[in-house]
N, C-alpha and C positions, 0 to 999 in steps of 0.2 A: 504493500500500500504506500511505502515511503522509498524515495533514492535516495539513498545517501552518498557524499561526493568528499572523499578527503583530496582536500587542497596544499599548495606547498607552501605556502603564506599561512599556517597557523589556523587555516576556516575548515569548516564542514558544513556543506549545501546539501538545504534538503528539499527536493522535491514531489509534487504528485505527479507518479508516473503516466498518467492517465492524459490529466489537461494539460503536462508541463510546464505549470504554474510553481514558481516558486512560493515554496512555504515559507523558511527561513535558514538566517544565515549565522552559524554560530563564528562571530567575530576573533573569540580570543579562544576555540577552544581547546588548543594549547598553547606550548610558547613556543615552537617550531614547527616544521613539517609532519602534516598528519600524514600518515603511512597507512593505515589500515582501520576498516569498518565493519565491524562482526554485530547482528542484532541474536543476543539470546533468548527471547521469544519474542510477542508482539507489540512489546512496547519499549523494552530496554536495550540500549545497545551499550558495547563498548568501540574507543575507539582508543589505536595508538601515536606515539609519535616521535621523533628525534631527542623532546625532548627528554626521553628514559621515561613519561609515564606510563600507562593507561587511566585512561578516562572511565565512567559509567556514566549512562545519562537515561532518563525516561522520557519517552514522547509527548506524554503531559505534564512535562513540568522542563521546557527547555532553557529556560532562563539560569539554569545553575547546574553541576554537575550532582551526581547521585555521590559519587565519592572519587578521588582521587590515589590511583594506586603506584605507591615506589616500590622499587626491587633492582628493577634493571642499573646497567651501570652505561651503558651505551644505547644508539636507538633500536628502540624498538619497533619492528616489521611485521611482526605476524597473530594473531588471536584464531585462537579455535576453542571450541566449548561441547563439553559433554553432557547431555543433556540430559545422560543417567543418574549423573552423581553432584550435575549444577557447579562443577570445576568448572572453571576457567583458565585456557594454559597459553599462553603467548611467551615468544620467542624474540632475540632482538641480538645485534651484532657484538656483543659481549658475547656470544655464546655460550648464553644462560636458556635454558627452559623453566619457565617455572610456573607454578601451581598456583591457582586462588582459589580460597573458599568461598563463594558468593553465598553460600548456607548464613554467613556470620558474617555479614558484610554489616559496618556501620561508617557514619558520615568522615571516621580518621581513616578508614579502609577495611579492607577486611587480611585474616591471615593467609600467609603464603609460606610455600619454601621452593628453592631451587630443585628442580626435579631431573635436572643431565645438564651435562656442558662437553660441548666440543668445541672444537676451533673451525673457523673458517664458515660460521655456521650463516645462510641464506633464508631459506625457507622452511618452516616448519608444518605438516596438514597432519589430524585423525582422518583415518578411515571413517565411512556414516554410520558402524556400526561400535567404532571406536577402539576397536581390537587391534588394532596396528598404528605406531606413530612415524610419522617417515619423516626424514629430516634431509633438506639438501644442501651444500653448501659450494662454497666458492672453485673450491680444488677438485669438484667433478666427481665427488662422493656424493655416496645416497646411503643415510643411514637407516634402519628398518629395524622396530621394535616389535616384536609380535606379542602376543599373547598381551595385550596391554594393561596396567596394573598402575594406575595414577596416585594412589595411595602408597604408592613403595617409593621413597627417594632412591635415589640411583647413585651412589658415589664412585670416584673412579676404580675400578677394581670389581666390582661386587656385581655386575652382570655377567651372565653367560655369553660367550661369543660363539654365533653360530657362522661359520664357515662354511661355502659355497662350493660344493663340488666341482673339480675339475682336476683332469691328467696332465699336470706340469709340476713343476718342481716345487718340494716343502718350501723354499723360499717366499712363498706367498703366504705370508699369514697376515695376519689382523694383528698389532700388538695396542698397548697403552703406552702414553707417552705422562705420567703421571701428571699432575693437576692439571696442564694443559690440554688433557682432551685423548683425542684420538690421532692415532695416524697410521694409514693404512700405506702398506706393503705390497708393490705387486699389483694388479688388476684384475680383481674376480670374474671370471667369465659366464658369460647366458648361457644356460642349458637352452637345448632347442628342442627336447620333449616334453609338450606343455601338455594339463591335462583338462576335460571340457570344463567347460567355466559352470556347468548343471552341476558338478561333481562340489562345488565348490559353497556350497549353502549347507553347510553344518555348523549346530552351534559350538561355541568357543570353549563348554567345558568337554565336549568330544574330540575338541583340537588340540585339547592339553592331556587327555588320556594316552601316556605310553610317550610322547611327543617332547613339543620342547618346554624347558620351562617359564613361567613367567617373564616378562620384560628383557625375553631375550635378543641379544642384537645381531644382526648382522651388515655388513659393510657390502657396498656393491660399487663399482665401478659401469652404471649406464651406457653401455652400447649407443655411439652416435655417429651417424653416415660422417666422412668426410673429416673422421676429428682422432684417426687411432693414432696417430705419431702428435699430435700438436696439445691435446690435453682441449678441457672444457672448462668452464661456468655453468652451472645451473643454477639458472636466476630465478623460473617460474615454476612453480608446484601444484600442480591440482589431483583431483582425485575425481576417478568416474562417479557419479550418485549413486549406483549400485555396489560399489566397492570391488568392480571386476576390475579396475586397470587404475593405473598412473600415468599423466600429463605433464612432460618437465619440454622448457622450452630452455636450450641449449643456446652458449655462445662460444666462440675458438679462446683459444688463450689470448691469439694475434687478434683477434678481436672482429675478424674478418668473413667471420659463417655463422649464420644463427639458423638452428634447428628447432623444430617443435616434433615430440617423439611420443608414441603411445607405446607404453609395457604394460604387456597382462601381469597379472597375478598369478603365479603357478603354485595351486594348494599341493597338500598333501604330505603325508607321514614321512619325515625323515628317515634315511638309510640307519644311522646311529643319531643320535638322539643331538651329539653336538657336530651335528657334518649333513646337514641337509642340503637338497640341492638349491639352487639358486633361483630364489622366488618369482624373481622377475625375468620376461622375454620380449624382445623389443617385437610389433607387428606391426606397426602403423608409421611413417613419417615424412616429412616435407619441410626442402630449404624455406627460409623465412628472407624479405627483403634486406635484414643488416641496415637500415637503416637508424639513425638516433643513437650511434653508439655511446655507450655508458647508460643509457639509459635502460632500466625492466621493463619488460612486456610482459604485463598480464593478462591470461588466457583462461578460457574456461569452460566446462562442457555444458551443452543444452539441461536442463531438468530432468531430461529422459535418457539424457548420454545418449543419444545417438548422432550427434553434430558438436563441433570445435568453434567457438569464434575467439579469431586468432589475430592481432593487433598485425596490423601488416603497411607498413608507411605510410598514407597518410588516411587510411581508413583497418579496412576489418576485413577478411575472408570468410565465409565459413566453410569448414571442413566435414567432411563424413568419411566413414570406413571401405564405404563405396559409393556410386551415382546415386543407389536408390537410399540412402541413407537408412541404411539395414542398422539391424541390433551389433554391437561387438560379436556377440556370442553365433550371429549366423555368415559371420564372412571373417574367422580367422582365420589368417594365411598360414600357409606350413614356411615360408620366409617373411622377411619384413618387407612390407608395399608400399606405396606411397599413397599417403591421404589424398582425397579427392575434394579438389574445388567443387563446390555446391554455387555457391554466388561471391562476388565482392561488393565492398559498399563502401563508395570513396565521400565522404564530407566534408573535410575536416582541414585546414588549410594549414596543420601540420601535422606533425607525427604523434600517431595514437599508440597511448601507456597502458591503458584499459579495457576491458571492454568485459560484461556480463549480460549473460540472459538475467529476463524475472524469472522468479521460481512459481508464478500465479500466472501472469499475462502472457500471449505472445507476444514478446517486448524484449529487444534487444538494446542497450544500452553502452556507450563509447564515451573516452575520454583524452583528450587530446595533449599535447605539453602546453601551449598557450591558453589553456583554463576552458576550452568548447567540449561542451556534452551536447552528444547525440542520442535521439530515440529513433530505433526503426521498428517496423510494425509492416507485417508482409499483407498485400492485397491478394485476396483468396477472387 
């Protein structure tokens, strides 16, 4: 019912998506660049921003913040929320992750603790089932927590490492690099025996029977056309709505190639309990124009996951897994393919950072670097 719009001047614009009437402008709602717009249900959102906070605010009462929340030590980029347990966890370039109680939230904030830290840390997404926490970051790692457990702090040492089946040398392992985080060895490789995505709808206390243990991790090194010698960024992270694939939009180290890559999810019972194969297979992907370097593009899938709209110079693509914009599940390839242009949609008189479907309307939303939002709405 509402757009919300974080701006780099310190605003958040909110409008009706409907009549594209602006509602209002929150002037000061922080004191740097707001980065991110999470709503935890229909009327409260959070928002974050450079300056190290998150914000709370309720849509009937905008004139002031619900509360103010510190922890971070650097900006803050990312919010996601568990709708089971009413946590709140956001992520931010300290590479700190950490935990809020919204249960015990009052006007000085509510309590928190650090819940993981690595370095180099980018983007943080849950799964929508919340089972899995993936973490991406700058040096072309994808971190992966399975079996999810937001009530267990996570200190350096005290997770299980699960390792990625492949025939090359023990030289490849996962080590810790003590308070600093992580740092992986080596590059884990995709399996390419994926199994059907139906197989894959079991609940999470049958995934832990015999399997691996809670909050266990594994390190991956994402398969991307055009980038095995030169290395990656992964700037953008999303996650399919059904929880069958991941969304990361790729940049070269040179700075010179940007990719958007779909990987399935490959369930299923580890060999040995700490050596399971490697979750992810890349199927889907498409050069990107490289345009606005240094700058994210963020991307993101339809409501129904069966379409991409994909920030592309000075407008939007949208992508599908085929022409007819089929399910994932009824066109995966036995190699990876290339996503298929559906439409482009140029407005925008420079280079687009954003862009989201509604999760209500069909209603496609854009945002540009000189401060233009766009609404499209298809003529049936």
């Amino acid at each position: 019912s509402v757009l919300t719009v974080a701006c780099e001047q310190t605003e958040v614009l909110l409008f009706d998506p409907i009549s594209s009437k602006h509602i209002k402008t929150l002037s000061e709602a922080h004191e740097d660049c707001v980065n991110n717009i999470r709503f935890l249900d229909n009327r409260l959102f959070a928002t974050c921003s450079d300056d190290t906070t998150i914000a709370l605010w309720d849509l009937r009462k905008l004139n002031t913040k619900v509360c103010t929340l510190h922890g971070h030590t650097s900006w803050v980029k990312n919010i996601e929320y568990d709708t089971n347990t009413r946590l709140l966890v956001t992520s931010g370039f300290d590479g700190n992750v950490i935990i809020w109680d919204t249960n015990r939230c009052t006007e000085d904030g509510c309590p928190h603790k650090k819940f993981f830290h690595t370095r180099f840390l980018m983007r943080m997404r849950l799964t929508p089932d919340c089972s899995k926490m993936l973490i991406s970051t700058s040096s072309g790692y994808l971190l992966i927590l399975h079996d999810l457990d937001l009530n267990k702090s996570l200190e350096v040492g005290s997770y299980p490492i699960l390792r990625a089946r492949r025939t090359v040398s023990s030289s490849d392992i996962i080590s810790l690099s003590g308070s600093s985080g992580l740092r992986a060895v080596g590059s884990p490789c995709h399996q390419h025996d994926s199994s059907p995505l139906s197989e894959k709808h079991m609940s999470r206390s049958s995934q832990r029977e015999g399997g691996s243990p809670r909050n266990s991790l594994e390190v991956l090194t994402p398969e991307v056309p055009g980038e095995r010698d030169r290395g990656n960024c992964i700037t953008s992270l999303q996650l399919h709505p059904k929880g069958w694939a991941t969304l990361l939009r790729c940049s070269s180290n040179t700075d010179d190639q940007e990719w958007t890559c779909v990987y399935e999810f490959q369930e299923g019972d580890p060999v040995h309990p700490v050596s399971p194969r490697c979750s992810l297979r890349l199927t889907h992907c498409i050069e990107e124009a490289n345009v606005g370097r240094g700058y994210i593009k963020e991307l993101c899938f339809s409501p129904d996951g069966r379409m991409i709209s994909s920030p592309h110079g000075f407008g939007i693509r949208l992508l599908g897994f085929d022409a007819h914009c089929s399910e994932l599940v009824d066109c995966l390839p036995k190699e990876a393919s290339p996503l298929k242009e559906i439409r482009s949609l140029y407005s925008h008189n420079d280079v687009v950072l954003t862009t989201k479907f509604s999760p209500t309307h069909c209603q496609i939303a854009s945002g540009c670097l000189s401060g233009r939002v766009s609404l499209y709405q298809p003529k049936f």
